[in-house]
N, C-alpha and C positions, 0 to 999 in steps of 0.2 A: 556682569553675567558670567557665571560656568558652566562651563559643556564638560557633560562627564558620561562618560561611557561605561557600561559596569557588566562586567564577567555576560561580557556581548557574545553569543551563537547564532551562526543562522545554518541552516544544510539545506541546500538544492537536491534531493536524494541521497543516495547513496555520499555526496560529497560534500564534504562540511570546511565552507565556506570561512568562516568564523569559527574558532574555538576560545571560548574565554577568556577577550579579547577587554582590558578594561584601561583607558587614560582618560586624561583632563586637558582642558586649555582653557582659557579665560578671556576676556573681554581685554581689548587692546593691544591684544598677544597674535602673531602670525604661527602655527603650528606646523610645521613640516611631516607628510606624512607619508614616508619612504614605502618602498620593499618592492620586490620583481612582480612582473604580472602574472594574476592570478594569487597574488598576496591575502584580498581581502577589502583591497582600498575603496575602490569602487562599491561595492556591499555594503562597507561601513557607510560611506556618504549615501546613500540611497535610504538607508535606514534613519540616520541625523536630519535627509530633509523631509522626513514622512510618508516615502513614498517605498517601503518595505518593509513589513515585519520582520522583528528577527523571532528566530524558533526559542530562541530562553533569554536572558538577560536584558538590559536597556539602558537606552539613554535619557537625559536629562540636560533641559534648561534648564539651571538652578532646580526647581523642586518640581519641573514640568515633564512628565514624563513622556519620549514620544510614541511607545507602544498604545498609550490607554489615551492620547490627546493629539494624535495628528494633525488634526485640525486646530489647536492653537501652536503648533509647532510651523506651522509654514507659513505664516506671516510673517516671522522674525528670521527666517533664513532665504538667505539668495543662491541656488545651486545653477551652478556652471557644468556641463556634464564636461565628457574629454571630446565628443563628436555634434556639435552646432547644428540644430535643421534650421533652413534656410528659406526663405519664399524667393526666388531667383530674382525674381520681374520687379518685386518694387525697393521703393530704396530705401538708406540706411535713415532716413526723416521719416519715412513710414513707416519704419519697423518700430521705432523709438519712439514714436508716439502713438503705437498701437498698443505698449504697454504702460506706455505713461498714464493712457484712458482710461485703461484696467486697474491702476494702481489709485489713481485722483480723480474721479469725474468733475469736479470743479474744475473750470479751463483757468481761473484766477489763479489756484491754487498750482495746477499742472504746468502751464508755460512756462513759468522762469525757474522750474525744476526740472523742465524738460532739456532747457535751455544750461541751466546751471551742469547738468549731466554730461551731455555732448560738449561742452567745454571740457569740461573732467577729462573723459577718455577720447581727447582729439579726435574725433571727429566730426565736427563742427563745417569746417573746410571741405566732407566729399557727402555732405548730407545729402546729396539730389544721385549720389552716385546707385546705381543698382547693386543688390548683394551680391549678385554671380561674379562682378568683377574683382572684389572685396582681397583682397591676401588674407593670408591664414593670419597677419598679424592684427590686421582691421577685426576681421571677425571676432578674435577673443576680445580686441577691446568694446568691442557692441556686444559682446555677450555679458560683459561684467557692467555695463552702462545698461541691459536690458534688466539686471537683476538688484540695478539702485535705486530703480526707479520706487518702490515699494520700501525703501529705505531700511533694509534688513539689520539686525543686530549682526546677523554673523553671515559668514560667506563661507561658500564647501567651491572648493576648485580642483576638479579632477583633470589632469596634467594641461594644467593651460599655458601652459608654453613649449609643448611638444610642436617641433615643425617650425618656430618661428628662428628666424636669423638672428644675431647677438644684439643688434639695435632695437626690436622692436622686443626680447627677452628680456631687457636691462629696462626696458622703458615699462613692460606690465609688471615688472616686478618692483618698480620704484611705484606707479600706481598702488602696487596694494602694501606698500610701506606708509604712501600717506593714509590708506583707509585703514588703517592700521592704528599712528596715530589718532587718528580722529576717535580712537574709542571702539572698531569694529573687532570682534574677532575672527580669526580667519586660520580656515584649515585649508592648508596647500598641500596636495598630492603634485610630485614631482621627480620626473629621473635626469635630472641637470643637479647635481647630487649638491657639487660645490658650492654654485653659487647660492644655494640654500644658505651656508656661513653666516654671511653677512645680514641675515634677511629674519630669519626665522631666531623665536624666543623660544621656544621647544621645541621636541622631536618625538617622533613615534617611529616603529621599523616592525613592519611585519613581515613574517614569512610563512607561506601554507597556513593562511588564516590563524596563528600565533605570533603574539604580543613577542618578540626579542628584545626589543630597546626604548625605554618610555624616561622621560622627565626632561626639566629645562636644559637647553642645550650647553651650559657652562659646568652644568654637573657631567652631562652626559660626556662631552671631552676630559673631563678629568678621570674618569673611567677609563677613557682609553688612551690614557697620555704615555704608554711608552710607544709610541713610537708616529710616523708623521706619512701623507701622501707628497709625493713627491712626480713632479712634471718634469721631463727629458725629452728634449730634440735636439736629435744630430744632423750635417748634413747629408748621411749617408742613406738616410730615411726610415721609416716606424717600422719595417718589416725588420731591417737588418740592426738596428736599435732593442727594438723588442726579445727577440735571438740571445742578444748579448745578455741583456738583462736575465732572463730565466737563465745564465748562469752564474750568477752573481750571488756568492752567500751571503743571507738575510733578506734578500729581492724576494718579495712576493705579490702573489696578484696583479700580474702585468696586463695591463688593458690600453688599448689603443682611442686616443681621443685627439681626433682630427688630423694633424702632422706631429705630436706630441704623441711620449708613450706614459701614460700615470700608471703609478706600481705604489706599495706599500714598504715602509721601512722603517727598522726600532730603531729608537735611539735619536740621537740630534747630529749634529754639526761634523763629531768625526765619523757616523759611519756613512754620511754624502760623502765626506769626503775621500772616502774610501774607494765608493761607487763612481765618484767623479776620475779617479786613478784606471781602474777597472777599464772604464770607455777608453780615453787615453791611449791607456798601455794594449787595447784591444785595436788601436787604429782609427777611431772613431774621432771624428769633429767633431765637437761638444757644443753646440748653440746657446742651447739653454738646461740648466739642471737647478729646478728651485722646489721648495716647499711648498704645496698648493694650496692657497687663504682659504680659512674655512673648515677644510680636512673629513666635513661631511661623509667622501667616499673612503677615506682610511676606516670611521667607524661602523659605517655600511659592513663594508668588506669584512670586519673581525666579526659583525654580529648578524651575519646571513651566509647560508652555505650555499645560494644559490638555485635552489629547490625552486620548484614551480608543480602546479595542477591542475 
């Protein structure tokens, strides 16, 4: 299957949402689908899973269009929003088989799919637990186990791993590497920029509702291959790190991410190593100064100016 988006518009009045906005991704392919809030991202998935016209243009399953067929469009997609409603009081065995029922009225057929599921996304172990207890990282795994149930082609995930801690981040995101292989396609909205790298076979990058950066992500790095993100911590810490850097020529885009300062830089090997003298001869403990895998937010940063609306 291809999902294709084609010179997409929508306006909320006066504010135009989408401006002719057109990519692709395919079946068995994870798409990453960047830009700041208020991009468009949200919008676009609303409309891929039937549940928003837009004002001009369209998307398509293969030759299924979801303007003129919503109704054959939302069988084959599973949508995850960014904010989960929840029924507090009953538990994650009830919730799971209240869509399972909707999905298979056959119990022959439903049980060991219901069963097969809740293996899937570990949660098998706190099935009697109630939702209200749940972490934010339980919850997105029941939300992506609430929307298998129906056994979707494709998946729209609007930031599903915002809020979760790096073990339960690495672990939804190796989940949807296996649904991935298995044949599904899958569009990830996400601002964990990096670890998109490793994960994702294309890329999309909006900003103010326009298209900035589209295609497979090997092309897309080669585009922006002069220069690299690079990760720094010292022990003098990210404020007084950060400082240093914004005077450092070629340093650009310094941003602060967690005890670590990431910034942008051209070139390879001598001009860190440049930057690594810099800290040094500045007094600076030098922890760590490396390359960041991936480099997602190096190509973010050259092809978004930041904008929001």
């Amino acid at each position: 299957m291809i999902i294709r988006v084609d010179s997409l518009r929508k306006e909320f009045g006066e504010t135009v949402a989408l401006d002719d906005v057109s990519f692709s991704f395919k079946a068995g392919e994870v798409h990453g689908f960047i830009g700041p809030n208020g991009s468009g991202k949200t919008t676009t998935m609303r409309i891929l899973s039937g549940l928003l016209e837009p004002t001009s243009g369209d998307a398509f399953y293969d030759d299924v269009s979801c303007a003129e067929y919503p109704e054959k469009i939302r069988p084959i997609v599973g949508y995850v929003p960014d904010v989960m409603t929840l029924r507090p009081h009953i538990t994650v065995g009830e919730y799971l088989d209240y869509f399972a029922r909707v999905a298979m009225p056959d119990a022959s057929e439903r049980e060991p799919k219901l069963e097969e599921i809740m293996e899937f996304t570990g949660v098998t172990p706190i099935a009697d637990k109630q939702l209200k207890i749940l972490s934010r990282g339980m919850q997105q795994r029941l939300a992506v186990g609430r929307e298998l149930m129906h056994d979707p082609e494709v998946l729209l995930l609007d930031e599903p791993a915002a809020g979760l801690d790096p073990r339960a981040r690495i672990e939804l995101l190796e989940m949807l590497r296996t649904l991935a292989k298995d044949g599904k396609a899958i569009l990830l909205s996400s601002h964990i920029l990096d670890e998109l790298g490793d994960l994702c076979h294309s890329l999309t990058i909006l900003e103010l509702g326009k298209l900035m950066e589209h295609g497979p992500l090997d092309q897309i790095r080669a585009r922006h291959a002069s220069g690299q993100t690079v990760s720094a911590r010292v022990a003098e810490g990210v404020e007084a790190l950060q400082k240093r850097l914004e005077n450092i020529e070629l340093v650009t885009n310094t941003r602060i991410e967690g005890d670590s300062v990431h910034f942008d830089l051209p070139g390879g090997d001598p001009e860190l190593a440049k930057v690594s003298r810099a800290l040094h001869d500045a007094g600076l403990t030098v922890l760590e100064l490396h390359p960041v895998k991936g480099e997602i937010s190096h190509i973010y940063f050259k092809a978004t100016k930041g904008e929001v609306q």
